[in-house]
Structure formats: structure tokens, C-alpha cells
C-alpha positions as CSV (number, residue, x, y, z in Angstrom):
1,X,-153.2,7.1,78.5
2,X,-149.9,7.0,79.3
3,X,-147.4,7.7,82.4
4,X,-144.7,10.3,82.0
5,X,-142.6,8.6,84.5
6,X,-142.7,5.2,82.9
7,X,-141.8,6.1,79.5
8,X,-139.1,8.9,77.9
9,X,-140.4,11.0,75.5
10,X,-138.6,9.1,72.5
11,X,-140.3,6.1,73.8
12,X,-143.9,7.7,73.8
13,X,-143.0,9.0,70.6
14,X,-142.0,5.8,69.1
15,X,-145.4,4.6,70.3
16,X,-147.6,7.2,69.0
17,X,-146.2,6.7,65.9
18,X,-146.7,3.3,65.4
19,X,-150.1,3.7,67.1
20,X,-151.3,5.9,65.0
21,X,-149.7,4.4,61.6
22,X,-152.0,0.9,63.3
23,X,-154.8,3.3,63.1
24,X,-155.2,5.2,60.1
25,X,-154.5,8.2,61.8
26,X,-156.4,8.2,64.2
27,X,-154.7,7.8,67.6
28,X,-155.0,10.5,70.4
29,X,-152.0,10.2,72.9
30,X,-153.1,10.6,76.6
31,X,-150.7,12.2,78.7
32,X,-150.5,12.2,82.9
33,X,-147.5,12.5,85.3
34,X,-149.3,10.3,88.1
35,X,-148.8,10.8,91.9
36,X,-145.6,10.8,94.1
37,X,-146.3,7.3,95.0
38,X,-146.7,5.7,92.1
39,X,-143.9,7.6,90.2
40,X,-141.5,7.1,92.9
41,X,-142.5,3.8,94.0
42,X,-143.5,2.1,91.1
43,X,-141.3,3.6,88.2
44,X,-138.5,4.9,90.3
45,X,-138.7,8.7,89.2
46,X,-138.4,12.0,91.3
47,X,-142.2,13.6,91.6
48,X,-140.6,16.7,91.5
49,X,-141.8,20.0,89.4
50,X,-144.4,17.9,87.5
51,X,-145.2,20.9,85.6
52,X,-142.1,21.5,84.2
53,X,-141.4,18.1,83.5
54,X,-145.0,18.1,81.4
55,X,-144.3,20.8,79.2
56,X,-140.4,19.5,78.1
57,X,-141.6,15.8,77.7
58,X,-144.7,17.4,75.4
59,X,-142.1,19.4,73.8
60,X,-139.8,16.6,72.8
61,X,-142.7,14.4,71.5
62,X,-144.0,16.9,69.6
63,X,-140.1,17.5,68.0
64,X,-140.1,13.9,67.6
65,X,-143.3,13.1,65.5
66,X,-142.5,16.0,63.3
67,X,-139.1,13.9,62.6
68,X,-136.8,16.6,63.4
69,X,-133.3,15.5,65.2
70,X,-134.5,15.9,68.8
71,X,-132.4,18.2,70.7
72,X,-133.1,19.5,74.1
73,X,-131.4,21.3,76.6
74,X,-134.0,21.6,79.4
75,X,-134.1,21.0,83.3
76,X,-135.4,17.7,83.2
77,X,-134.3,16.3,80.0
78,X,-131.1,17.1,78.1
79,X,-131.2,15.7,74.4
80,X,-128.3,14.4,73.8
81,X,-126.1,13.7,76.8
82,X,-123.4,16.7,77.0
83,X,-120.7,14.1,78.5
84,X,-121.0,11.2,76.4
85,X,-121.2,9.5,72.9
86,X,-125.0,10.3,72.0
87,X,-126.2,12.4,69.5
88,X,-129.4,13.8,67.8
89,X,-131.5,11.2,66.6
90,X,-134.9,11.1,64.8
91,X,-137.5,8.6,64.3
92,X,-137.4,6.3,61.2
93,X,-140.4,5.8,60.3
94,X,-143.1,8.3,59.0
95,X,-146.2,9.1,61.2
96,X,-149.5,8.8,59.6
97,X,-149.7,12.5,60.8
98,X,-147.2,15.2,61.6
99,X,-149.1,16.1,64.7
100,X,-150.7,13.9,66.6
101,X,-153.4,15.4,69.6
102,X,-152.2,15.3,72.9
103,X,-154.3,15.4,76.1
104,X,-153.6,15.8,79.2
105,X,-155.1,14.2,82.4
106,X,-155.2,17.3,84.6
107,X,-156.7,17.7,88.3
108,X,-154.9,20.4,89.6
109,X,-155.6,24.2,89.2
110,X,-151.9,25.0,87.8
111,X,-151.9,21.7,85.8
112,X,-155.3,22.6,83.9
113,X,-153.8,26.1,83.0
114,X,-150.8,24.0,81.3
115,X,-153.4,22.0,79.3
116,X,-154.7,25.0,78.3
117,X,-151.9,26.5,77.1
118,X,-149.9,23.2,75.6
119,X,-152.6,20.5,75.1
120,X,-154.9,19.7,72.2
121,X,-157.4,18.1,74.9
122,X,-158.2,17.3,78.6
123,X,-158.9,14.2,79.9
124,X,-160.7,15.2,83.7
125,X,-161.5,12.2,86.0
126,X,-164.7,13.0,88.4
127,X,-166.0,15.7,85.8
128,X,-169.6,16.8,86.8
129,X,-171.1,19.1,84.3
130,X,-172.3,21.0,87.6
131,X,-168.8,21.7,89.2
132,X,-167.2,22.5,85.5
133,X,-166.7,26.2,85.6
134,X,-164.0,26.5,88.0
135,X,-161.9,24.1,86.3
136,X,-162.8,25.0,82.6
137,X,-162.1,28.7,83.7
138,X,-158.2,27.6,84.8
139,X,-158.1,26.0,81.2
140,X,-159.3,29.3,79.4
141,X,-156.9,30.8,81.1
142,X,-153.8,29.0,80.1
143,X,-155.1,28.9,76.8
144,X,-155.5,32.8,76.6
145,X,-151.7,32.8,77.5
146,X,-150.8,31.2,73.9
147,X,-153.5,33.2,72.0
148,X,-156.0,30.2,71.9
149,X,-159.3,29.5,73.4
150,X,-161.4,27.2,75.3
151,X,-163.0,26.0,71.9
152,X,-159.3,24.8,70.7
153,X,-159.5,22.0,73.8
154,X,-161.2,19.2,73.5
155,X,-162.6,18.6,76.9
156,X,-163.0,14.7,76.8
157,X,-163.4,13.2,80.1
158,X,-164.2,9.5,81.2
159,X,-167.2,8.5,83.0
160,X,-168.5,5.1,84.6
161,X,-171.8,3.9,82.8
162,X,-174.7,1.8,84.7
163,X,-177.9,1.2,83.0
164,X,-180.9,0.1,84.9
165,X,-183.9,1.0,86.4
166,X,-183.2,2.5,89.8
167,X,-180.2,5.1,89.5
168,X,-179.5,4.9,92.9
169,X,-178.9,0.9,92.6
170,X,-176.8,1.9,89.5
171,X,-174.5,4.2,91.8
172,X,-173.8,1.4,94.5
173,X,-171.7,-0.4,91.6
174,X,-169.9,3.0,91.3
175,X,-168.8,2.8,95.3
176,X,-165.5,0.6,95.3
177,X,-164.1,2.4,92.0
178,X,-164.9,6.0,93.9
179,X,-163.6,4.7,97.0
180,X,-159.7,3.2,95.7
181,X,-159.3,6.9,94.0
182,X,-160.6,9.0,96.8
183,X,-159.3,7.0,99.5
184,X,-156.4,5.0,98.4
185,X,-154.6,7.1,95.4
186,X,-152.5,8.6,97.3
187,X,-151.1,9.3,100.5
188,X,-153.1,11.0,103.6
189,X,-151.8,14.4,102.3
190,X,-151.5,14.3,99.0
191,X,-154.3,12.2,97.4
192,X,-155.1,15.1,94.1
193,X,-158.7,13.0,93.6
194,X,-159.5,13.5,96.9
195,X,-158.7,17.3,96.9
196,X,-160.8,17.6,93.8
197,X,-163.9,16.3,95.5
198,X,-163.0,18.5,98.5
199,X,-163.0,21.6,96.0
200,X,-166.4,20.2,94.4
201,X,-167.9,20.6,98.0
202,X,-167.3,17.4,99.3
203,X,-164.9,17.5,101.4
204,X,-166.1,16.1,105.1
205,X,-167.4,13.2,103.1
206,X,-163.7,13.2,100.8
207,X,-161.8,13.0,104.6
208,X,-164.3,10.1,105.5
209,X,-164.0,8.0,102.5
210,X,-160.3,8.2,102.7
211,X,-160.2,7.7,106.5
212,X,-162.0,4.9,106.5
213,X,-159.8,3.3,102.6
214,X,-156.1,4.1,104.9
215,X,-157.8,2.5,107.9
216,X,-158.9,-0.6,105.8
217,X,-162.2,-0.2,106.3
218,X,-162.7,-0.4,102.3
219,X,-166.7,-1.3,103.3
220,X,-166.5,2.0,105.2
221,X,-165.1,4.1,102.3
222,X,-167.2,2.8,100.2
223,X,-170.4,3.7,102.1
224,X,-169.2,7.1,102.8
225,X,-168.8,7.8,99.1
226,X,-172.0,10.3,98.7
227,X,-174.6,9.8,96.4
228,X,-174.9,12.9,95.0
229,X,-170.7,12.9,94.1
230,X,-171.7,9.7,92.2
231,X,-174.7,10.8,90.8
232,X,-172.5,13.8,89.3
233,X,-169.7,12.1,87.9
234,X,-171.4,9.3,86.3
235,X,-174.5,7.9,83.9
236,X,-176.9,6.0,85.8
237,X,-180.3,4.6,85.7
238,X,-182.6,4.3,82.8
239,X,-181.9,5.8,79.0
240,X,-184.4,8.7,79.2
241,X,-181.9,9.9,82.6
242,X,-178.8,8.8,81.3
243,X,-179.6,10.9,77.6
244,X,-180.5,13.9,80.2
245,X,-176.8,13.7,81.4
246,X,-175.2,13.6,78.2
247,X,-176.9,16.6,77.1
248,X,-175.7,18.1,80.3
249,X,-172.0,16.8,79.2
250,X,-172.9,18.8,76.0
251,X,-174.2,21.8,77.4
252,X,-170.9,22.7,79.5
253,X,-168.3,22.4,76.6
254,X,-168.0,18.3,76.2
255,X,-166.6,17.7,73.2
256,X,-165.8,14.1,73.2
257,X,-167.3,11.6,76.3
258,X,-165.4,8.3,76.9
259,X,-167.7,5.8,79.2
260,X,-166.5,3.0,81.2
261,X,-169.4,0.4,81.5
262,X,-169.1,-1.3,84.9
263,X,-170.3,-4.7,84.4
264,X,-170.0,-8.4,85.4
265,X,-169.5,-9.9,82.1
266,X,-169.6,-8.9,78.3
267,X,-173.1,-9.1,77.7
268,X,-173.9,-6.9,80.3
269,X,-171.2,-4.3,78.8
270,X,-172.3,-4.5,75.3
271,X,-175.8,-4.0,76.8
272,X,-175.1,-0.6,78.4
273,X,-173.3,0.5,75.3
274,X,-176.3,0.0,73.6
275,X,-178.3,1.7,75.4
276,X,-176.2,4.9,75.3
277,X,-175.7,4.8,72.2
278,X,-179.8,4.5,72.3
279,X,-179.4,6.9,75.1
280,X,-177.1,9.3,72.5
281,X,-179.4,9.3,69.5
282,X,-182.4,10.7,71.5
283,X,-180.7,13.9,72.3
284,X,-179.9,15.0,69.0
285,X,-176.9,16.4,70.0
286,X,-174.8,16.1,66.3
């Protein structure tokens, strides 16, 4: 995935191009805008109207690939410069594809509508099959706004993987990577994983966990993570629970799961990818 604020849309272009030319056609470019902190401290760009700046910066790429001369006269971008020597460019080389899918990583109730109406996919973070429908419900909705459905979407999020006999010693391994996004990606009042777990009914233990991350206490927001957040966000324990979940990922409109194994070394990762792939198999799910 890629940062909007790091990159201008000719640049992601040119990438995605190339990318997908490596690839056979078969690159998906990953959109997000980030948080104020990390755009404004870390690339040096305005978090301002992140909305708006989405939908030009998908618009350009999208005028790009399809090798037109890129010309844009928008709030945030102007294509070329009105006051100087620039002028319309397109790319050079040929795409493997004239349209390449775009998802975008979306938390937000007025930022899933926008992937609904401009997207080819969604990539959620902290997606529990159980705490789906309010969020799927904003995509429909944007969707419905360009004639399109929930089924033109791919839903597609990511989700940390820990195989092994007791679930709840699987979820402990979860706790620090829980703990930096719900306490530490972010500021006090405007941290967007931490609202998310608030509107999934977490929010006391959301407030702790990120009470106890600004305080330093990262043992603290760790432990205050709950369980049951973990437990719904992630695969852990054995195959025979871990191929229950993924049917539950199915069930609610998945279309394509990515999974992060969290392990010491590569053994141990190759492992748990084979064991949901084992995991995979026994659902049937086609």
C-alpha cells in the first residue's frame, strides 16, 4: 500500500505501471491518506480534506494509466501548473492493463462511502466478521451513489495469523502490534484505529490501551488490549479454529483475505502458512 502524501499521483502511476508490467498483470495498487501526524510530520503535507484529496489523486492515476495527457484543474492538484512552463504529459510506457484495481485503506464512516463509490476494493485493518455490517453498510452506500454494488468491492482486509494450540497464547503475540495502532497511531484525539475499536464496542478498554501507549506504559497497553478485540480481528489457535474463522471471513462478503504471520523466524512463518493454507482447504470455500 502506498501513502498519498508521500508520492504525487504521476509518481504512483509511474509505479503501478511498472509494477504491474513486473507482474504479468497482476498488481493491485493500495491506496491510504495516513494520519495528520504522519503526513504532516513525516512527509511534510497539509492533512487537510483527505477526502477530497482521495478522489482527485485516484482520478489522476486512473487518467494516467489509461495514457491520456493528464490534465487536472482540481483543489488539491492542478495538472499542469497555470503560471509556469509545464504542460500535459503522459506516461511512456504501456501498462500491462489499462486499469489497474485500486483499494483503498478506509476506517472512517465518510471514507468507506468514498471506497464505495470510487474504489475497486477495501483494504480494512481490525476487520471482525462480527462488527462488519456497519461498515460494509457505509460502502453499499457510496457504491449505490455510482450505480454499483457491494459485490463490485472487493472487501480484502489484512489479518495477523498465529497457529498453535492454545488461542488465547496465540493472541498474547498479537498484544504489542494491537497496542502501537490503538495507542500510539495517532495523537490523544485523533488516533482513527482507536475510534474504530471504540465504535466496535470497545471503547473503555480503546481509552486504556491508549492511556497507558502515551503514558509509556507500552506493558500496560498491551495488557489492556482485550481478548475478545484480538480474538475478532485475527486467526488464532489450532487449524480446525482458524478454518472456522475464515469461513466466517467468507460468510460476511470477504472476497480476498491477506494474513500477516507473526513469527520469530522463517520457519515458523512458512509453518503458519501452511497450516492455513491446510486450514483453507478444509472449508471448501472455492
Amino acid at each position: 500500500m502506498l501513502q498519498i502524501p508521500a508520492r504525487t499521483p504521476a509518481m504512483t502511476a509511474m509505479t503501478a505501471a511498472t509494477l504491474d508490467t513486473l507482474s504479468g498483470g497482476r498488481f493491485r495498487l493500495g491506496l491510504g491518506v495516513s494520519g495528520p501526524q504522519v503526513s504532516e510530520g513525516w512527509h511534510g503535507v497539509r492533512f487537510d480534506r483527505p477526502l477530497a484529496r482521495t478522489r482527485e489523486y485516484v482520478d489522476i492515476v486512473r487518467a494516467a494509466l489509461r495514457r491520456e495527457r493528464v490534465r487536472y484543474d482540481g483543489e488539491h492538484f492542478q495538472l499542469p501548473l497555470p503560471d509556469g512552463p509545464g504542460k500535459a504529459l503522459h506516461l511512456t510506457i504501456h501498462p500491462a492493463r489499462e486499469h489497474i484495481p485500486i483499494y483503498l485503506a478506509a476506517i472512517g464512516p465518510r471514507n468507506l462511502e468514498l471506497t464505495g463509490e470510487i474504489a475497486d476494493g477495501w483494504l480494512p485493518v481490525f476487520f471482525a466478521p462480527e462488527h462488519a455490517a456497519e461498515q460494509l453498510g457505509r460502502i453499499e452506500a457510496g457504491a449505490a451513489r455510482a450505480d454499483r454494488t457491494l459485490a463490485d468491492i472487493d472487501v480484502a482486509p489484512t489479518v495477523p495469523l498465529v497457529v498453535g494450540d492454545d488461542w488465547r497464547g496465540c493472541a498474547d503475540a498479537v498484544r504489542g502490534y494491537a497496542a502501537l495502532y490503538l495507542g500510539g497511531m495517532g495523537s490523544r484525539d485523533r488516533n482513527f484505529y482507536n475510534q474504530l475499536a471504540c465504535r466496535m464496542g470497545f471503547e473503555q478498554q480503546a481509552r486504556e490501551v491508549q492511556r497507558h501507549y502515551l503514558d509509556r506504559d507500552y506493558t500496560g497497553a498491551m495488557e489492556a488490549v482485550p481478548l475478545e478485540l484480538l480474538d475478532a480481528t485475527s486467526l488464532l489457535g489450532p487449524v480446525d479454529r482458524i478454518a472456522d474463522r475464515l469461513a466466517a471471513y467468507a460468510d460476511c462478503g470477504v472476497g480476498t483475505l491477506t494474513v500477516s504471520p507473526l513469527a520469530t523466524d522463517q520457519d515458523e512463518r512458512t509453518a503458519a502458512l501452511r497450516a492455513v493454507t491446510e486450514a483453507y482447504e478444509r472449508t471448501g470455500i472455492t
